[in-house]
N, C-alpha and C positions, 0 to 999 in steps of 0.2 A: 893256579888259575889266574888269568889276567884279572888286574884290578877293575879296570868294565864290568869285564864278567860278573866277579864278586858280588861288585852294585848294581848288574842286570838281576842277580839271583834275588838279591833281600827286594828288591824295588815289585819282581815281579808274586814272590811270596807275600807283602803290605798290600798288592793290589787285589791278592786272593782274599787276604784277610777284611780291606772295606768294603768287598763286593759282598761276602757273605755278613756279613754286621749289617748290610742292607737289605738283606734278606730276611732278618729273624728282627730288626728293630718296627720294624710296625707293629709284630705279635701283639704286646701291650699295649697297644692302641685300639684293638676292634672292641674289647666291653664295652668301653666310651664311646668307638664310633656306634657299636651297635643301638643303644642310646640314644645319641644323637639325631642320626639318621635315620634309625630305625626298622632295622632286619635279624632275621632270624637266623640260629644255629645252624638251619639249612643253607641258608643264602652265604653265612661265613665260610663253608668248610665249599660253596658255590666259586668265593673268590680265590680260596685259594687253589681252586683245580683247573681254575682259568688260568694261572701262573702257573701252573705244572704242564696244562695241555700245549700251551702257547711255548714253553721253555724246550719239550719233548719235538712239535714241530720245528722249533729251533736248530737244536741238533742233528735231527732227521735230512735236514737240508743243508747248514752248515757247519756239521763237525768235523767234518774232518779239510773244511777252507782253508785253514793257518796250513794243511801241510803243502797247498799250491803257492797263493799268494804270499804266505811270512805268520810271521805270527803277530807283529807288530801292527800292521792296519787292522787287523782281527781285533783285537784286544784293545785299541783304539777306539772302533767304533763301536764295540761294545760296551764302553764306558760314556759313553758320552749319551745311548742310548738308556745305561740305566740313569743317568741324570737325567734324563727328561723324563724317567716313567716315576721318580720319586719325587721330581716339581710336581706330575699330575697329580699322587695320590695326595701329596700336601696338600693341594688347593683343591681336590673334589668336595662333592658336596650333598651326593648319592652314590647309591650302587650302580650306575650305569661308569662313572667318574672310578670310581673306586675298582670297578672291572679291565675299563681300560688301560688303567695304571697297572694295574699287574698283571696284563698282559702285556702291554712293552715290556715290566720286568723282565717276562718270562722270555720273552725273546733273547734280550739280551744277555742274559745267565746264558742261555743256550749259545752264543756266542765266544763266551767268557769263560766257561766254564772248561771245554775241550781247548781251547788256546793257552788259558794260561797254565793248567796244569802241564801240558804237553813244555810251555817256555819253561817252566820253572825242570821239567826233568831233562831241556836239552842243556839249561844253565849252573844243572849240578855239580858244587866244589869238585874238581879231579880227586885231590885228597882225603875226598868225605865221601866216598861210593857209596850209594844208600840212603843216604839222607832226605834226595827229594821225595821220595815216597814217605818216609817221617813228617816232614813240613807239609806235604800234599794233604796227611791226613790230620795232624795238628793246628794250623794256621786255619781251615774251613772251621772247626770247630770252634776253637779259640776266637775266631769272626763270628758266629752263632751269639755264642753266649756273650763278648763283649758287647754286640750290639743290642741285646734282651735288656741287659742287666742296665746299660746307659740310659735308656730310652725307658726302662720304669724306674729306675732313681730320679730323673727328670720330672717325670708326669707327677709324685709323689713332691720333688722340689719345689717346680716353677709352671703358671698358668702359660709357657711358653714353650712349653714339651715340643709340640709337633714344630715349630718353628726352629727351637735348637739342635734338634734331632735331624731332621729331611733338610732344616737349610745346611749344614755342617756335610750330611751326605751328598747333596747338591753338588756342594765345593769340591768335596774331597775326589768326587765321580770325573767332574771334569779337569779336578787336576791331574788325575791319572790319566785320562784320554792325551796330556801331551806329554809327560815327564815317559811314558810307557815307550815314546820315540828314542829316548837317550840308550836303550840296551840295546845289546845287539842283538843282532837280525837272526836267529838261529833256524830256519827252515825256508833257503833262499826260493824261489819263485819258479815254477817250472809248469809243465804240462798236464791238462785234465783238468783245470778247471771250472768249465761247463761242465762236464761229466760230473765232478764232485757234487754239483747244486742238485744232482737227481736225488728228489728225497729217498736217501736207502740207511739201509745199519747195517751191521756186516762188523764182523771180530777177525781180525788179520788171521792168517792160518796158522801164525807159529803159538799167539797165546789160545786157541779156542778152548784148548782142553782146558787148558787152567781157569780160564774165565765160565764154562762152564759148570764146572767142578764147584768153582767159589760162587756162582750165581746163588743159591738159597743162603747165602751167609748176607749176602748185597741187601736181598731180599728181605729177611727180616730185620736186618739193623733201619734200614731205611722207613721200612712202615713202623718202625719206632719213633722216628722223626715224624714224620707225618702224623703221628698222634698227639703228641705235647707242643708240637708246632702250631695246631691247628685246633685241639684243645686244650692243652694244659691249662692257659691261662680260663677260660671259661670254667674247668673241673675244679680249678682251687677257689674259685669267685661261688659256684653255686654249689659244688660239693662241702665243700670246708668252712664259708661264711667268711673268706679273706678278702676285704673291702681295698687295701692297698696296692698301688701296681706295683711296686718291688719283688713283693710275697710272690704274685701271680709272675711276674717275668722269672720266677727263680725258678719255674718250671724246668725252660728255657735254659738259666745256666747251668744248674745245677745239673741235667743229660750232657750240655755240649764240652762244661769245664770239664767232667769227668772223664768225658770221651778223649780228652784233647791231653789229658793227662796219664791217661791212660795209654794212649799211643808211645808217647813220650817215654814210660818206662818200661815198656813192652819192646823197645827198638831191639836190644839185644837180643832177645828170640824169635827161633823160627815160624815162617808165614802161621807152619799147621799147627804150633802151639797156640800164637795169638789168635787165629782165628777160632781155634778151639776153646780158649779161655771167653770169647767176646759169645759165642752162640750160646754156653751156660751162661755166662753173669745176662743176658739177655734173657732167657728164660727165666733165671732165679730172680732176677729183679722187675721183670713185669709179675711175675705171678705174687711179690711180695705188695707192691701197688697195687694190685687189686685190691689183695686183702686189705689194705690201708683204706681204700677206698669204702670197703664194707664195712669196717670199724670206724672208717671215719674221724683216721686220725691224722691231720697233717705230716705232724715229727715224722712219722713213721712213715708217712705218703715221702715226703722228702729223700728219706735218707734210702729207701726204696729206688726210689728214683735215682740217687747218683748210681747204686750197682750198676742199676740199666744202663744209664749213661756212661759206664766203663765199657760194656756191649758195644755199644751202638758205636762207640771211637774203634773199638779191635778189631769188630769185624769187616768193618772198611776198610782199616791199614792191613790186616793180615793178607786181604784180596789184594790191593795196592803192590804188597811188596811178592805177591804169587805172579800177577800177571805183566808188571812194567817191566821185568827185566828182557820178558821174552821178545818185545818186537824191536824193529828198528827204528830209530829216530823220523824217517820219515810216514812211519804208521802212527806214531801217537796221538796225535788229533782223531785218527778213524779210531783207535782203542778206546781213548779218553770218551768220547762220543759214545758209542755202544756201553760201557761201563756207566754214564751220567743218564744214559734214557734206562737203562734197567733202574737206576737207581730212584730217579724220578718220578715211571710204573710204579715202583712198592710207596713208593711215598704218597705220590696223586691217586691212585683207585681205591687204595680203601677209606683213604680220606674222605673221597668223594660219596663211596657207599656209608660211610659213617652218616656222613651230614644227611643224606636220605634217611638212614636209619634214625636220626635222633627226631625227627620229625614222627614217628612212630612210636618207638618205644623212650625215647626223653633219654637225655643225658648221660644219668648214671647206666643205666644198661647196654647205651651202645658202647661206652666206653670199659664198660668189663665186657662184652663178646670182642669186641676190637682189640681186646691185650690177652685176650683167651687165643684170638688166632697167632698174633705176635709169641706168646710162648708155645706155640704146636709149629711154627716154622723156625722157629730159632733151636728149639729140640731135633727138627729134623735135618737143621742143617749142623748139628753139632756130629749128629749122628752119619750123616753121610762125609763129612771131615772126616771122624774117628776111623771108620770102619771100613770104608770104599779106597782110602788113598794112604799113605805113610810116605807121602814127599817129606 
């Protein structure tokens, strides 16, 4: 592989990596804003399904853009748009401030998210076949949890958190919008453009079956994320009595380092073992959280939680390395796309019926019927892995 290439691939995998560390470093920030500003469990799990709904019409309109115009103005403007939506949430000063920031997030994920994974898998080493599906599903993660754990060591540091954290992302967001120009251009510019802006979703026809098949694996690793994303840090603050944001972002790392390590040593086996390894440790590690939760023991809430987060990493890469091989280069935007809005449903809906729900029944309870569903779909998608297919 040309040396470009090379430094097209690592450039466009760091750019995966600060996009999602922008994604998961606010987490540690809402007890405080809640606080501050002054809103409820409901209105929290409110903003973040404005970031999901806003990120889903994103890709609905423009995932599969990079395969017309390139990948590189895609991924450009999509950096340049999350720097302006992490200046807004830095300087908001309410929930109306705080909504609209993470609704340009979400936009621009939705941008970012079908472009660069599709660049990083048209920029894969010749001599490393396979690998962008490894980095596709380890560099997201590895971006999750590095931006949790910086962003509550900070807060715990220095009375300059939110400044060193969003102005650093700032920087880093808009440095990417032009260094993302230096790679090359892997999806030259052709016809149907208009046509692509019609908001639609649609799975190329050579992967459906696979993408089908792997859709309840998507499904429950994802509305795993969606639960410690969106409450972790709240369930170890009012479950547990942990007053520290380190403690409370270790939610956060401790699901996405696992996942992201997980992937990494799983690369040697097949899709239908890792996926089937990721829907048990899914099921066995939410159903051990619970318990923890009932017992009301950290340690044990913790170390619960990493099994999970060894799920939550496998079952994404097992789906990754089932359905990327099947299409063409010029489909991966429209696969990537369809793949990140299923992904984004399991994360955004029940999020959103949680925060409704917590307004009713309070915290500890939504948050055990919410990991009671996660281990009844994580079971049934182990079960339909096992029993329906032997790819």
């Amino acid at each position: 592989m040309p040396l470009r290439g090379a430094a097209g691939f690592r450039i466009a995998l760091a750019g995966m990596a600060v996009m999602m560390a922008g994604a998961s470093a606010p987490s540690p920030f809402y007890p405080v804003l809640q606080q501050e500003i002054g809103f409820s469990a409901a209105t929290l799990t409110g903003i973040f399904a404005v970031y999901t709904v806003a990120l889903l019409a994103s890709l609905l309109v423009t995932g599969s853009l990079s395969d017309h115009v390139g990948r590189r103005p895609v991924i450009s403007a999509g950096f340049a748009l999350m720097a302006l939506s992490l200046l807004l949430f830095w300087q908001a000063g309410d929930v109306a401030g705080l909504m609209a920031a993470r609704m340009l997030q979400g936009i621009a994920a939705g941008l970012l998210l079908s472009a660069l994974s599709a660049a990083v898998v048209d920029l894969e080493p010749r001599d490393r076949p396979g690998s962008a599906s490894i980095w596709n599903s380890v560099i997201p993660l590895g971006g999750l949890a590095v931006g949790a754990l910086v962003a509550g060591v900070l807060m715990d540091a220095t009375d300059m958190a939110e400044a060193d954290v969003f102005g650093a992302l700032v920087a880093a967001y808009a440095l990417f919008a032009g260094v993302i120009w230096s790679i090359p251009e892997t999806a030259p510019r052709h016809e149907g453009v208009w046509a692509s802006l019609r908001p639609r979703i649609g799975v190329p026809a050579t992967a459906a079956r696979a993408f089908w098949r792997s859709s309840p694996a998507v499904i429950a690793g994802w509305a795993t994320g969606g639960l410690y994303l969106s409450l972790g840090a709240p369930i170890v603050r009012h479950v547990f009595g942990a007053e520290d944001h380190a403690t409370q972002a270790a939610v956060i790392v401790l699901l996405c380092a696992a996942g992201a390590i997980a992937c990494y040593v799983a690369r040697g086996h097949s899709s239908r073992r890792v996926t089937l390894y990721g829907t048990v440790a899914l099921s066995i590690g939410t159903s051990l959280t619970l318990a923890a939760i009932a017992w009301q023991s950290l340690p044990a809430y913790l170390m619960a939680l990493t099994i999970a987060g060894t799920g939550f990493g496998t079952c994404f890469y097992g789906v990754m390395r089932s359905v990327v091989p099947a299409v063409r280069p010029e489909e991966r935007g429209e696969l990537f796309a369809a793949l990140f809005t299923l992904s984004y449903l399991a994360f955004g809906l029940p999020t959103l019926m949680a925060g409704i729900a917590v307004g009713f029944f309070g915290l500890t309870a939504t948050t055990l019927g919410y990991g009671a569903l996660i281990v009844f779909f994580s079971a049934l998608a182990g079960f339909l892995r096992k029993f329906k297919t032997r790819d």
